[in-house]
C-alpha positions as CSV (number, residue, x, y, z in Angstrom):
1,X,24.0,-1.8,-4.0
2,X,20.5,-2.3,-5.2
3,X,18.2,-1.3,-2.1
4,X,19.6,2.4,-1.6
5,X,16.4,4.8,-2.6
6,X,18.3,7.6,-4.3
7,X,20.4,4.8,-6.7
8,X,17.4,3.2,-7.7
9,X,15.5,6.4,-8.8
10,X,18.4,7.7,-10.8
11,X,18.0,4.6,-12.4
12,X,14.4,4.5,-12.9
13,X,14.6,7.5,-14.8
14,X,17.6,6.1,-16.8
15,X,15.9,3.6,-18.0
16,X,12.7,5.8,-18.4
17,X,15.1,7.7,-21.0
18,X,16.4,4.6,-22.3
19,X,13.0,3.3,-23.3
20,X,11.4,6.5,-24.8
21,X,14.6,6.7,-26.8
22,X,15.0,4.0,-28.5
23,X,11.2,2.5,-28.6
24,X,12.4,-0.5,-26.4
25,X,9.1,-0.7,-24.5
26,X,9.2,-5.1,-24.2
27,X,10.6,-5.2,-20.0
28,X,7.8,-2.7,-18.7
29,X,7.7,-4.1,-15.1
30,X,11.4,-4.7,-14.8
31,X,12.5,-3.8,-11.0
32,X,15.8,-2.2,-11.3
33,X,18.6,-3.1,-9.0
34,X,16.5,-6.1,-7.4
35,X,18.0,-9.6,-7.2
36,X,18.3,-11.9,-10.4
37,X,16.8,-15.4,-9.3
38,X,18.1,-18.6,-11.2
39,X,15.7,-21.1,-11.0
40,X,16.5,-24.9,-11.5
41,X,19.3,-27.0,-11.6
42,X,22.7,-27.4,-9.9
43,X,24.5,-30.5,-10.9
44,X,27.8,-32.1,-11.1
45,X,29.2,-31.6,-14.4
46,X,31.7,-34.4,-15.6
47,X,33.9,-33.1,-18.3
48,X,36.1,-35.6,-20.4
49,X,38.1,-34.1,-23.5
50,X,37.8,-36.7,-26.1
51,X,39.8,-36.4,-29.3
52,X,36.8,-36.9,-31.3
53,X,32.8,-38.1,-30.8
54,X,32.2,-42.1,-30.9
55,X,30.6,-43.0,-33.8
56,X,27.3,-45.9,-32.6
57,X,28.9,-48.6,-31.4
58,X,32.6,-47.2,-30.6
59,X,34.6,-45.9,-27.9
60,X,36.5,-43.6,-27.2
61,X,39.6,-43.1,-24.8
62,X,39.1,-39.9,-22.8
63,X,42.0,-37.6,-22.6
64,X,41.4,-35.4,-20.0
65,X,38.3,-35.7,-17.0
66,X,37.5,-32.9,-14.5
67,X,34.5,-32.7,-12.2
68,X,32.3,-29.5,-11.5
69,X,29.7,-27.9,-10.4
70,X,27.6,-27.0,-13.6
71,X,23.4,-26.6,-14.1
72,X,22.0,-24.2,-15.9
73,X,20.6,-22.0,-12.7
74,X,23.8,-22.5,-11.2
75,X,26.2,-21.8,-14.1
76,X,24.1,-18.5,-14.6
77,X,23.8,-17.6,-11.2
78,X,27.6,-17.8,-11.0
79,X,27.7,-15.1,-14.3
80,X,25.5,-12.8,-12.1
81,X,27.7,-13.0,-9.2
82,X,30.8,-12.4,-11.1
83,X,29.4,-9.8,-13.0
84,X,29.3,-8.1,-9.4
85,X,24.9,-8.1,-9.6
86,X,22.8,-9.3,-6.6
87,X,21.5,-12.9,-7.1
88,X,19.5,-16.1,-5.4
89,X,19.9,-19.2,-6.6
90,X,16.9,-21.3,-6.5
91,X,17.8,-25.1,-7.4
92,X,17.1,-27.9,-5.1
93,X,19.5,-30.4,-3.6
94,X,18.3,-33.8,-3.2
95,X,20.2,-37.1,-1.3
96,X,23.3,-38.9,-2.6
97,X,26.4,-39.2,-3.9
98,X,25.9,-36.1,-6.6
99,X,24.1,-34.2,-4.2
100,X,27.0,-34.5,-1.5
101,X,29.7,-33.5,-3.6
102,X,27.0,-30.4,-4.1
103,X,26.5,-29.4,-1.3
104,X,30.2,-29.8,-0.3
105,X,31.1,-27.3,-3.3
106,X,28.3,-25.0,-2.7
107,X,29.8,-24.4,0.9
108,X,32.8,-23.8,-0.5
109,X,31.9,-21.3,-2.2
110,X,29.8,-19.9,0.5
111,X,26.6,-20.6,-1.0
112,X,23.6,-22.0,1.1
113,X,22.3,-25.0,-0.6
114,X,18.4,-25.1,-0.7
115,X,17.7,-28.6,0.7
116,X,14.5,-30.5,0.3
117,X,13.0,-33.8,1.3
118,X,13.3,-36.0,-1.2
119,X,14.9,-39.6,-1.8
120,X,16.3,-38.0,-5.3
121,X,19.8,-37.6,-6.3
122,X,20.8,-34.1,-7.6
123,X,21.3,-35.1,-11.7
124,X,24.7,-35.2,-13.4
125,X,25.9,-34.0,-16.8
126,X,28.9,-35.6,-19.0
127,X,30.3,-33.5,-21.3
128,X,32.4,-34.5,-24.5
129,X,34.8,-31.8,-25.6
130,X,36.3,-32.0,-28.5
131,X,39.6,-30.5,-29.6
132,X,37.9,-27.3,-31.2
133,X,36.0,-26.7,-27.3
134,X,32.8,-27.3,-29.2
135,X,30.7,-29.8,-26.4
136,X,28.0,-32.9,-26.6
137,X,26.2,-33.4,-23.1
138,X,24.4,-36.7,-22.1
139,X,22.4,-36.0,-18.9
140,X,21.2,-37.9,-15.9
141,X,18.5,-36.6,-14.4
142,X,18.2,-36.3,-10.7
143,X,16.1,-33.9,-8.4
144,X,15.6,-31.2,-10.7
145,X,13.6,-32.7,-12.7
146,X,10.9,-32.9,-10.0
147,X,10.6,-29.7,-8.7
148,X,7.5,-29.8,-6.0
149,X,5.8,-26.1,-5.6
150,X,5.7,-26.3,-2.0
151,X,9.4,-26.2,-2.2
152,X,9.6,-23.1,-4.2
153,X,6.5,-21.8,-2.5
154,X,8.8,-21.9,0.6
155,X,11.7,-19.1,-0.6
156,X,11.0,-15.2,-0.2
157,X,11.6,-13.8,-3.7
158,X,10.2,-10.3,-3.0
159,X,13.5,-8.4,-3.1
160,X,14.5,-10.7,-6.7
161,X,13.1,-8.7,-10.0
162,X,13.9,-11.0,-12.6
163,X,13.2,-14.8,-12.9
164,X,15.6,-17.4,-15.3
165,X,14.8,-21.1,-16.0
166,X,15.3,-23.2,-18.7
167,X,13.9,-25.6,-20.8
168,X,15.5,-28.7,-18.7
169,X,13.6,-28.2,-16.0
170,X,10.5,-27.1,-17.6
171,X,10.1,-30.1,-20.0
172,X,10.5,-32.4,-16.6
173,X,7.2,-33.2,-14.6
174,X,8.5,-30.5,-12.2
175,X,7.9,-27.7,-15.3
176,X,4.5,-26.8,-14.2
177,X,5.5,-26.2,-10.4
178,X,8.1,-23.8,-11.8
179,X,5.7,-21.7,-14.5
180,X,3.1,-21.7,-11.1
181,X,5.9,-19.9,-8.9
182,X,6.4,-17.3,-11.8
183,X,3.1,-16.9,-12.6
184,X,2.1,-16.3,-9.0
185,X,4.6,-13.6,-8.6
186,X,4.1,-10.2,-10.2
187,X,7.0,-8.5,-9.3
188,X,9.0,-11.2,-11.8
189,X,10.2,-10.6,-15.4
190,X,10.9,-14.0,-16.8
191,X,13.9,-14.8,-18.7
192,X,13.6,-18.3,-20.7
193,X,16.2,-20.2,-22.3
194,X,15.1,-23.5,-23.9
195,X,18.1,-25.0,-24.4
196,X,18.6,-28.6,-26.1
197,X,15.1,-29.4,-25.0
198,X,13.3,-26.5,-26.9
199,X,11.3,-28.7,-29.1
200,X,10.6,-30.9,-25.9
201,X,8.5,-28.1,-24.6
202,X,7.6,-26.5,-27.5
203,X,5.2,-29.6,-28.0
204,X,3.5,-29.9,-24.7
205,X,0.8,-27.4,-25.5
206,X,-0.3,-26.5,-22.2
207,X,3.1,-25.3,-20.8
208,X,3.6,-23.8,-24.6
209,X,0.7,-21.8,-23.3
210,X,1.8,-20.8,-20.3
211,X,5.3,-19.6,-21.4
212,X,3.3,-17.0,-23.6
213,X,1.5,-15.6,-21.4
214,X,4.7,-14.7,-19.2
215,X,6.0,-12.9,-22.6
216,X,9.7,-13.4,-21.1
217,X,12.4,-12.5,-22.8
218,X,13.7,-16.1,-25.1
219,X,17.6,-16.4,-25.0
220,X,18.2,-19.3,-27.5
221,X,21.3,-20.1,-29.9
222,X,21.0,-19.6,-33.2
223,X,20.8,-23.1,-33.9
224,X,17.5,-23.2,-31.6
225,X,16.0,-19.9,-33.4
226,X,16.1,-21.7,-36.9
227,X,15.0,-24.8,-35.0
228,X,12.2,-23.5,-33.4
229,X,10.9,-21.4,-36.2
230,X,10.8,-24.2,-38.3
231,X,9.1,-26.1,-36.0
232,X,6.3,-23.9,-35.7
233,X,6.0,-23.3,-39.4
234,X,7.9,-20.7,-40.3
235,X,10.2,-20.6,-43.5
236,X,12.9,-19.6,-41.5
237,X,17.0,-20.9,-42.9
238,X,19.1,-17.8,-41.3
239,X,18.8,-15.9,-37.8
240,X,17.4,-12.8,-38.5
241,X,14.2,-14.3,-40.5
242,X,14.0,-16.6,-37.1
243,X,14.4,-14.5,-34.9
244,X,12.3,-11.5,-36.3
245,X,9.5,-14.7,-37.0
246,X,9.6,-15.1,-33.5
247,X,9.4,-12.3,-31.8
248,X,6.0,-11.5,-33.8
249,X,4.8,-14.7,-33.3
250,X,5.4,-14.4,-28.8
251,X,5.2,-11.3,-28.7
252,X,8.6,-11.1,-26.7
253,X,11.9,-10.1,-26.9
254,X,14.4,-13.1,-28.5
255,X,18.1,-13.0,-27.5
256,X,19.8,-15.2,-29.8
257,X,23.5,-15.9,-29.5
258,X,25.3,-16.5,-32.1
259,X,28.9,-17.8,-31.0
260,X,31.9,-15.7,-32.9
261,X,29.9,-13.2,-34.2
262,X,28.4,-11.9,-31.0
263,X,24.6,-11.6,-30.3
264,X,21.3,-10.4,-31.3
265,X,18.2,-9.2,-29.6
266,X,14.7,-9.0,-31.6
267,X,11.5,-7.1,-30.6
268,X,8.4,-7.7,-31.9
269,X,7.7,-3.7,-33.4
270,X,10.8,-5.1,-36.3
271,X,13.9,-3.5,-34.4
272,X,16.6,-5.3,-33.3
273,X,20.2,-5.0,-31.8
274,X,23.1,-6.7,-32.7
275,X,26.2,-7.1,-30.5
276,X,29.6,-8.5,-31.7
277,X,32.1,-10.2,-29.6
278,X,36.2,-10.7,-29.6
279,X,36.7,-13.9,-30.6
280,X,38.5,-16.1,-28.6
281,X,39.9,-19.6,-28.9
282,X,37.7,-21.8,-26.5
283,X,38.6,-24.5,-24.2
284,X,35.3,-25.9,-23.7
285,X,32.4,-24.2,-24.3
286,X,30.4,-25.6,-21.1
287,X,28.3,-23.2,-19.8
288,X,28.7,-20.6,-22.4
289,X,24.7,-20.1,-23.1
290,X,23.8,-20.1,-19.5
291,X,26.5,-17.5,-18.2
292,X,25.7,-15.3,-21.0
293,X,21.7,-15.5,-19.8
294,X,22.7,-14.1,-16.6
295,X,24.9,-11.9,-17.6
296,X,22.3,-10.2,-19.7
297,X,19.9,-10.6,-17.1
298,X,21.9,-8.1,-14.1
299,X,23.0,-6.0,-16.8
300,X,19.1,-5.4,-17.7
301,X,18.5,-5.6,-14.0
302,X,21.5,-2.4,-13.6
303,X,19.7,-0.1,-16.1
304,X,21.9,-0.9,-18.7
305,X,20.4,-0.6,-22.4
306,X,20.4,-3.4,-24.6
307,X,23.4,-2.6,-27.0
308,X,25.2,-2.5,-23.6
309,X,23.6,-5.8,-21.5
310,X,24.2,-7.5,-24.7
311,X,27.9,-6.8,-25.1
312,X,28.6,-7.3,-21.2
313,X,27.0,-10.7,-21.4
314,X,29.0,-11.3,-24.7
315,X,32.4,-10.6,-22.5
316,X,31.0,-13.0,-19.5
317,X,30.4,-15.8,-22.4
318,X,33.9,-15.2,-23.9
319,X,35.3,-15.3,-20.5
320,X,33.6,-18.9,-19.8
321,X,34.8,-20.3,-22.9
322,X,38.3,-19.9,-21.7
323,X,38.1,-22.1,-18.7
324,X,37.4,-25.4,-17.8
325,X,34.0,-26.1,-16.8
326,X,30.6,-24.0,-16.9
327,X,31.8,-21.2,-14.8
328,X,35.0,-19.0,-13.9
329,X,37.0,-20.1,-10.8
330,X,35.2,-19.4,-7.4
């Protein structure tokens, strides 16, 4: 779809249009119709439905246990490749039990695992879901974690345009080899989603540095926003102050999500975009941030404007929400 000439000039001057007409100037080296590369983890997701969260020092009787394929690179390359977008996935697969159920699901699925040489275990997330689908993860961390540059220096990204990781792997000792693979490669726009362990990384000064020099594009919750903001200094309580405070402050473009009313994308010239969504009633909501990340990311990657990446990657969210598990059925 992507590598025929005449498609990818009618889009260039789409989005040429696109950006002179709405001021949108933030994704100016964006290769349209190139690969989407998700960058990190695969892992083996262990879901249990419990009727409520233990307090310290109690336990609960899970109701329901599935096991899955789950990460955040792999949960939002999946989004891509539903979405019908090109995509790589780009996550390591160590030795052991979790990384042979892996690689066994991956083939399913047709994927090609990226093996390395490591004695590392891929890592493993359990999920508690409680009865209104709203999730509590406690991860093990495997391979991930310790990403080693030579390993990424070994895939061929030239034909992938955009680049998404998140904080997970970033905040591990691995982080740096991942930030040095993007950095090294000018034909990526990066696309960073803190996650859980935004505060993790937004105190290690020297990554902190890094990150802003990329300028990616930030896809946090809203919870994160206020989080971060705060964190930082800001006097931030609500979502817009955030994520307005934010976008100044990096210079980039922050997607925040913020579950039943939709999303929001802020740009550092004080515009912004706001996207509502159906609402749905959720089974889990495993997975929900990280599909929603890549479904953005192809839409972008198409040509599509803002109002309308934001409100396909709203539908690919919803969509998640209603399954078990971080993505939709192979």
């Amino acid at each position: 779809m992507g590598k025929d000439p005449a498609v990818l000039f009618c889009l260039s001057l789409f989005w040429g249009l696109l950006v002179e007409s709405t001021g949108f100037t933030w994704l100016p080296n964006l290769r349209l119709g190139s690969k989407v590369l998700c960058i990190g983890a695969v892992m083996a997701d262990v879901v249990c439905h419990v009727p409520k969260l233990p307090e310290r020092g109690e336990g609960v009787v899970v109701t329901k246990r599935t096991t899955h394929l789950g990460g955040c690179a792999f949960n939002s390359a999946e989004a891509v490749r539903h979405a019908g977008y090109p995509c790589a996935l780009l996550a390591p697969i160590g030795c052991g039990l979790f990384a042979d159920f892996i690689r066994g699901e991956l083939g399913r699925r047709g994927i090609e695992p990226f093996d390395v040489e490591t004695d590392l275990d891929c890592g493993s997330c359990t999920c508690m879901v409680e009865p209104n689908g709203e999730r509590t993860m406690v991860t093990s961390p495997g391979v991930e974690r310790s990403v080693k540059l030579e390993w990424l220096d070994s895939f061929d990204a030239s034909d992938c345009g955009i680049a998404l990781a998140s904080g997970y792997e970033i905040e591990g000792e691995g982080g740096s080899a991942i930030l040095s693979f993007v950095e090294a490669r000018p034909n990526l726009t990066f696309f960073y989603a803190p996650g859980p362990r935004i505060l993790g990384v937004a105190d290690d000064a020297e990554k902190m540095s890094r990150i802003r020099a990329l300028r990616p594009v930030w896809h946090l919750n809203d919870l994160e926003a206020v989080q971060l903001a705060a964190h930082l200094g800001a006097s931030a309580q609500d979502v817009e102050t955030a994520g307005f405070w934010l976008s100044r402050e990096f210079d980039s473009v922050m997607v925040v999500t913020r579950g039943s009313q939709g999303a929001s994308a802020f740009f550092p010239d004080g515009e912004a975009v706001h996207v509502p969504t159906e609402p749905v009633v959720p089974i889990d909501t495993v997975g929900a941030g990280d599909s929603h990340l890549g479904a953005l990311a192809a839409a972008l990657s198409a040509g599509d404007g803002w109002e309308m990446a934001l409100g396909k990657a709203n539908r690919m969210a919803a969509r998640v929400c209603q399954v078990e598990g971080a993505t939709l059925p192979a």
